[in-house]
C-alpha positions in Angstrom: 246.8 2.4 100.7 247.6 -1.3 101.0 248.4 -3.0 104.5 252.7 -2.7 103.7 251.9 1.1 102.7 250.8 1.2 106.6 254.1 -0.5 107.7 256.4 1.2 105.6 254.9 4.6 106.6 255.0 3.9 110.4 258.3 2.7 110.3 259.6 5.7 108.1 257.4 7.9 110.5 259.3 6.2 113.9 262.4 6.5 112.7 262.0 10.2 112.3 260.5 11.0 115.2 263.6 8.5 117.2 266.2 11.0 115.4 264.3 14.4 116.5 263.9 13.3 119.8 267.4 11.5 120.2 268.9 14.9 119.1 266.8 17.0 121.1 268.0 14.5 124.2 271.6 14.8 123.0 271.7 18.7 122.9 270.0 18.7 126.4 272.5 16.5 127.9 275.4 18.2 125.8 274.4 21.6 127.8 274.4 19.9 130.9 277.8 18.7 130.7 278.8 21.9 129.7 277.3 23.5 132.4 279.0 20.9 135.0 282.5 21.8 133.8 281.8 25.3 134.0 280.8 24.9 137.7 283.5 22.2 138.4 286.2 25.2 136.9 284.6 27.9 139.4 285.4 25.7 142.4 283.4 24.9 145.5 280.9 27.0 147.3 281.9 29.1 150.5 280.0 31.2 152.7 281.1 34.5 152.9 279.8 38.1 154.6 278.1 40.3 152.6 276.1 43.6 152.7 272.7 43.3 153.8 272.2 46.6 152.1 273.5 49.2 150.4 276.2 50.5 152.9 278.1 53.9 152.1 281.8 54.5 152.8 282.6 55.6 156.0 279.6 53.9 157.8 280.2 52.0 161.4 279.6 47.9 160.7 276.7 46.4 162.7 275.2 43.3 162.5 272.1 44.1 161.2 274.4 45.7 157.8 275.5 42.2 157.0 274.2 39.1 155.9 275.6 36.0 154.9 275.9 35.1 150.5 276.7 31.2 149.6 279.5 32.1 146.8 281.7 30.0 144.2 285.6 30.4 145.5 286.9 31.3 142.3 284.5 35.0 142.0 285.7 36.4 145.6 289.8 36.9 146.7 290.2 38.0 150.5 286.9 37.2 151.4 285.5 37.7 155.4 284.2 34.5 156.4 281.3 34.4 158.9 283.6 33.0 161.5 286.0 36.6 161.5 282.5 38.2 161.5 282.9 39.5 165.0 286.6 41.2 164.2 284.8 43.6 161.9 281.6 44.9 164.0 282.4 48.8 165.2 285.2 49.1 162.3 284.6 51.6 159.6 284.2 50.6 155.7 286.4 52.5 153.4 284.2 51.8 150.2 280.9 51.8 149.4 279.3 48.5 149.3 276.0 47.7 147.1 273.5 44.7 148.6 274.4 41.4 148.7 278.5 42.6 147.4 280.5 40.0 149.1 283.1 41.7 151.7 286.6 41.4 151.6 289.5 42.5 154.3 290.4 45.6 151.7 286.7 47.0 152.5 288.2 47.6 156.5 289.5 50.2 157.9 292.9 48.5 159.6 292.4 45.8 157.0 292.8 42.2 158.1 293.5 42.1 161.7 293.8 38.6 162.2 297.3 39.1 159.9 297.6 42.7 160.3 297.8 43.5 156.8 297.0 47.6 156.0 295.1 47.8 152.6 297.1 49.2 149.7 297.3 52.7 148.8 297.9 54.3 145.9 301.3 55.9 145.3 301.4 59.2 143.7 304.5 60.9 142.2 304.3 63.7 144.6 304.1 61.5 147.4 306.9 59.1 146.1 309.1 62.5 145.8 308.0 63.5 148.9 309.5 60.5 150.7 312.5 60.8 149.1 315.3 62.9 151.5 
């Protein structure tokens, strides 16, 4: 091969390897944009009260049951932040709660006491005919 077959070939040969590795940078940075917005949609992080470990309906809350789970705003509604955590210490939990399940106000007994709100209940058609005089 003559000295313009060298040229020729490495210029061929960095071209090529400019357009693998330019796309291979492009998809990269395309996934990270995507995963940007996808945080950016979730909204920011709060600190919320979660289970510490598996609690079961009915139990007493103590501190040691709870723990404290950095969460995006968007996954939890009604959430207990650690500043209300002394309002729910010596209630009872209505449902069962897995490890490190975020805890909302619906999970009280007496639901949120700082508003007084009662969790919802169910209404039955014997109960709605019940009420009725």
């Amino acid at each position: 091969m003559n000295r313009y077959g060298y040229l020729i070939l490495g210029i061929i040969g960095g071209i090529a390897l400019g357009f693998i590795f330019g796309r291979a940078y492009g998809i990269h940075t395309g996934m990270q944009i995507a995963e940007a917005n996808r945080r950016a949609s979730m909204g920011p992080k709060v600190e919320v009260i979660a289970a510490a470990q598996d609690i079961p309906a009915g139990t007493t809350l103590e501190p040691r049951l709870l723990g404290k789970m950095t969460v995006f705003s968007s996954t939890v509604r009604d959430q207990i932040n650690p500043e209300d955590a002394d309002h729910i210490f010596g209630k009872k939990i209505i449902f069962k709660l897995k490890k490190r399940e975020p805890m909302t106000w619906q999970d009280i007994e007496g639901g949120d006491i700082r508003t007084n709100q009662q969790p919802a209940r169910a209404v039955t058609q014997e109960s709605a005919q019940s009420a009725v005089p």
